[in-house]
LUMNU-971386 format. One record per residue (C-alpha): residue number from 1; z, x, y. Coordinates in steps of 0.2 Angstrom, whole numbers, always signed. Example, Ala and Ser with C-alpha at 12.3 -4.5 7.8 and 13.67 -1.06 7.14 Angstrom:
<sevexs>
1 +39 +62 -22
2 +36 +68 -5
</sevexs>
This chain:
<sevexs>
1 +127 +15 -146
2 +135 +0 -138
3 +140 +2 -119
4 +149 -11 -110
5 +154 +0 -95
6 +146 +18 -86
7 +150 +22 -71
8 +136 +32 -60
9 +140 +42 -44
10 +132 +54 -32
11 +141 +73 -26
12 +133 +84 -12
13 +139 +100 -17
14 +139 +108 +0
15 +125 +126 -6
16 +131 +127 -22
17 +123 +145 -26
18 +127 +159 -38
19 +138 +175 -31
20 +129 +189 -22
21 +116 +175 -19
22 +108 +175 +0
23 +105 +157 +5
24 +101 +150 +22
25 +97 +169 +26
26 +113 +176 +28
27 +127 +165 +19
28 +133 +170 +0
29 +147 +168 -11
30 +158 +183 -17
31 +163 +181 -34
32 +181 +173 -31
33 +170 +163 -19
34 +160 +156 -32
35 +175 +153 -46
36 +184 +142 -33
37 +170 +131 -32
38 +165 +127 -47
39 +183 +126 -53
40 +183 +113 -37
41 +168 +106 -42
42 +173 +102 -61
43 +190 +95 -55
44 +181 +85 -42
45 +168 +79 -58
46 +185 +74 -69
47 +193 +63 -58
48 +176 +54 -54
49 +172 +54 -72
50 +156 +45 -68
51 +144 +45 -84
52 +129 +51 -71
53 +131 +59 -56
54 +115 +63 -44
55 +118 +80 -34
56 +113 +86 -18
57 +111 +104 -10
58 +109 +114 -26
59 +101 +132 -24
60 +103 +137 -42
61 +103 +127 -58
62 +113 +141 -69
63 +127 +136 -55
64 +127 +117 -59
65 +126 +123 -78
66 +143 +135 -75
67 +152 +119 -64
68 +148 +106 -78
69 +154 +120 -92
70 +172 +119 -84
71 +171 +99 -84
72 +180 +91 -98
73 +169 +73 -93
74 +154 +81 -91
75 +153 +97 -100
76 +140 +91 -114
77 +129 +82 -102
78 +110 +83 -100
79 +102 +91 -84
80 +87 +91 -73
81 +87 +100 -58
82 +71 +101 -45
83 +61 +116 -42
84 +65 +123 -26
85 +51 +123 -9
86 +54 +130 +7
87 +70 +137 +7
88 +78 +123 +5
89 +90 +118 -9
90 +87 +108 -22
91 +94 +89 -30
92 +99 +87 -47
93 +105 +75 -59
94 +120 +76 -72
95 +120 +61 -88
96 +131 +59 -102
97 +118 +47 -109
98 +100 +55 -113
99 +86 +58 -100
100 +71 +50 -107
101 +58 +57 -97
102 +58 +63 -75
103 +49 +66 -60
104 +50 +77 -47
105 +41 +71 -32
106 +37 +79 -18
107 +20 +75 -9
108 +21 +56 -2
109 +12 +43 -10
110 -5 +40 -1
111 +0 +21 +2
112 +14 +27 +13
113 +6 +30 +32
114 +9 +17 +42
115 -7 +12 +53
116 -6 +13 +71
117 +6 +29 +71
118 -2 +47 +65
119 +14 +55 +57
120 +9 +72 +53
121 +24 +74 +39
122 +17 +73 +20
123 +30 +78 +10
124 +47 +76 +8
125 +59 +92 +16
126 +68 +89 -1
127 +61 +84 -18
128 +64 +68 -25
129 +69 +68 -43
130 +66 +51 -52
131 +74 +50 -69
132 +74 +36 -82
133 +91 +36 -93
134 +93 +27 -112
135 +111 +18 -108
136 +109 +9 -126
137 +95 +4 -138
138 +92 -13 -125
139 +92 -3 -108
140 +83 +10 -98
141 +88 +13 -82
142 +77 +21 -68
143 +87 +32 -54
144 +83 +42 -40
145 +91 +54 -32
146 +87 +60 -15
147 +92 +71 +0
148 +85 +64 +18
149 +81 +75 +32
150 +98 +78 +42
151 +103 +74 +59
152 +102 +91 +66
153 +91 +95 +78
154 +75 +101 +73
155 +70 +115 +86
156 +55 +124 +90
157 +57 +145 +91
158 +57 +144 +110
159 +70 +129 +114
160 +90 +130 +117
161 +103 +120 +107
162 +112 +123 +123
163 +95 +115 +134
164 +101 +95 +133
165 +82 +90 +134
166 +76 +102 +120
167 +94 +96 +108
168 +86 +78 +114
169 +68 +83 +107
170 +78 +91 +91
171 +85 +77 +87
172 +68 +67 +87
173 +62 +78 +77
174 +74 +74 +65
175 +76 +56 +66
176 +55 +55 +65
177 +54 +66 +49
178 +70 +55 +41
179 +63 +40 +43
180 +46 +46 +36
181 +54 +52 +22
182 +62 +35 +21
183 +46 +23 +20
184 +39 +36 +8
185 +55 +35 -2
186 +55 +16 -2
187 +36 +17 -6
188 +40 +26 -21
189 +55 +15 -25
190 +43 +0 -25
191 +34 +7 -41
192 +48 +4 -49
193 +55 -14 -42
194 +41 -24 -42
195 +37 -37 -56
196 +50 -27 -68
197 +66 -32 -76
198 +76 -14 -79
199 +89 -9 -68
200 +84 +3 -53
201 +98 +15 -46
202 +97 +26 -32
203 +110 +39 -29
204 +111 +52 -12
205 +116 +59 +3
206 +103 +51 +16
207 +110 +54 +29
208 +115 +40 +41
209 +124 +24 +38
210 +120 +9 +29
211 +115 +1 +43
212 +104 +12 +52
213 +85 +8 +52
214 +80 +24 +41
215 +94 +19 +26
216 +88 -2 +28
217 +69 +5 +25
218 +77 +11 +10
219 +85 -3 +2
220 +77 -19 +15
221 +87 -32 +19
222 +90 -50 +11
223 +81 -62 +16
224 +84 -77 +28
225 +94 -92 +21
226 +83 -102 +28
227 +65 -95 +20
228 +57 -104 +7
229 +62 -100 -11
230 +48 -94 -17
231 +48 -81 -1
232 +64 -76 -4
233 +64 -74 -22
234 +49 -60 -19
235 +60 -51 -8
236 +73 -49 -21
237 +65 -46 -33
238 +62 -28 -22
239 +79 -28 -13
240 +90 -15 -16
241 +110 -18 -13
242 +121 -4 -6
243 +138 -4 -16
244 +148 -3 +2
245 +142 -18 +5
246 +147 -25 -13
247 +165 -16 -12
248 +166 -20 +6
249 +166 -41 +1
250 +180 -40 -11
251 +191 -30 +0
252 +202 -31 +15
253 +199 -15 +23
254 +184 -4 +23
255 +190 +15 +19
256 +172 +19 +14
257 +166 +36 +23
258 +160 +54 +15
259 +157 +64 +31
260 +169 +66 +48
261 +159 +75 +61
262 +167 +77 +81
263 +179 +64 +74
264 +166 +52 +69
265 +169 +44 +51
266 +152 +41 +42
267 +145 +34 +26
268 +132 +47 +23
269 +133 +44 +4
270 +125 +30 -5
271 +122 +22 -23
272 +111 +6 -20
273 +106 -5 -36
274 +93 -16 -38
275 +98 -35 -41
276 +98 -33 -61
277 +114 -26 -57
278 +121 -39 -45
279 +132 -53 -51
280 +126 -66 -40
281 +110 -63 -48
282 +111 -78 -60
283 +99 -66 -73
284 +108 -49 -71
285 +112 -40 -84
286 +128 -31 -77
287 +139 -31 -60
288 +144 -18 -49
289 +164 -16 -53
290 +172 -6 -43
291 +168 +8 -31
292 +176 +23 -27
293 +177 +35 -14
294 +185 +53 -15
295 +184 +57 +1
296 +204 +65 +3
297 +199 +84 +5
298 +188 +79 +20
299 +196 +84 +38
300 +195 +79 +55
301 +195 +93 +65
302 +198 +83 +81
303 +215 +81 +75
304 +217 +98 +65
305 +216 +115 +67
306 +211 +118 +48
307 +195 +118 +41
308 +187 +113 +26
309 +186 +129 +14
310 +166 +136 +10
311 +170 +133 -9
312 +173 +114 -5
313 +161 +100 +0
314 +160 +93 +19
315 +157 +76 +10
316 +166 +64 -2
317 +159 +60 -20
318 +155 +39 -22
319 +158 +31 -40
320 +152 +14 -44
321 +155 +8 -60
322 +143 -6 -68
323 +149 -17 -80
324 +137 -24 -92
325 +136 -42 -100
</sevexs>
């Protein structure tokens, strides 16, 4: 099996459920519902035609199964999907190539607490799904996929959206528990990176931008030009580097964003790779070529009166494509 090129990508499906289904308490599909989005879905999953895609908010794994069937890229591809916990959906991952072995993670690692600051969140509001993929007989790559905590507000039973101090309380809820969720996630990651040579890849909708303090935790950031060799070849070797940011050096414009909400255009959706995959890595073993973004369904509905349909997605699929030497 000789592979020069797969390309890896990550789809947040928006509550892909099966017909009849209750989720969120008083949502379903009906069955016309339901046809239209995993015919979307499978059109969405052919024109990314990525090799393994890392899903986000699935409620039932038969309705992955029935959107892969009607995808002529995908339709033969291996599945995992986590168990669901509390109500909440579930994350998933699609691969062309074969799933080795997988983990479902959903306590954090006891080396996550940070001392000084009593958190009392130990697990993650999502599952974490870690799955080790054959790409060819020489390589095994490592992926993630995840599902951060959002940004809406988490309120107590007896506080108002409407009350601008209990949103404000909401809201620190929110940002507390994703950032906890963060370190605990880049705990995990570190399992993986340090003293190690195969490829890590980590694929999902977490929430903020690439720039915000609980998507950095994440992936870290390089380290200062300046710093000793030594020092900075350790922090490499853990780093992890967002494909906007590798895209965003060989282009002229950025026109990355997966999410418009109150007319706000954000990049909620990230691959990141660790720096076996990095071309100015003099010992990588493959590049990230080029990334793509389909994000052309999405609507601002500050400057529309339409909305996005319930058998659609409210984000955009990311593609990267790594080319191997």
């Amino acid at each position: 099996m000789s592979v020069k090129i797969f390309k890896v990508g990550t789809f947040n499906l928006l509550n892909l459920a099966l017909p009849g289904q209750v989720f969120y308490e008083r949502n379903k599909y009906t069955q016309t519902e339901y046809n239209r989005k995993t015919d979307w879905i499978a059109h969405q999953l052919d024109n990314m035609k990525a090799d393994i895609v890392g899903f986000q908010e699935v409620w039932h794994e038969t309705a992955v199964k029935q959107a892969l069937a009607k995808s002529a890229h995908l339709n033969q591809a291996n599945l995992v999907v986590t168990p669901q916990t509390g109500g909440t959906p579930s994350v998933g991952i699609a691969s062309n190539f074969p799933i080795l072995n997988h983990r479902v993670i959903q306590d954090f690692p006891e080396t996550w607490a940070m001392e000084g600051i009593e958190i009392p969140i130990k697990s993650f509001s999502r599952a974490i799904l870690q799955a080790d993929i054959q790409i060819n007989e020489d390589l095994i790559v490592t992926c993630f996929v995840a599902h951060l905590k959002s940004k809406r507000p988490d309120l107590n039973d007896d506080e108002d959206r409407g009350n601008p101090i209990h949103k404000a309380r909401g809201e620190a809820r929110s940002l507390i528990r994703r950032v906890a969720e963060a370190v605990a996630l880049r705990t995990v990651i570190m399992q993986k990176l340090q003293n190690r040579d195969s490829p890590v890849i980590v694929l999902g909708d977490l929430n903020d931008g690439n720039m915000a303090v609980s998507t950095q935790l994440i992936s870290s950031e390089s380290p200062f030009r300046k710093w000793p060799a030594e020092v900075r070849k350790q922090i490499w070797d853990v780093l992890l580097y967002h494909v906007k940011d590798i895209q965003a050096r060989r282009s002229y414009h950025d026109m990355y964003f997966t999410h418009i909400h109150n007319g706000h255009y954000e990049a909620l959706d990230h691959i990141m790779v660790s720096q076996e995959l990095v071309a100015e890595n003099p010992r990588a073993i493959g590049r990230v070529g080029y990334v793509s973004v389909f994000n052309d369904h999405l609507i601002d509905e500050t400057l529309s009166e339409d909305e996005i349909p319930n058998w659609q997605s409210d984000h955009g699929q990311v593609v990267a494509s790594i080319e191997l030497k």
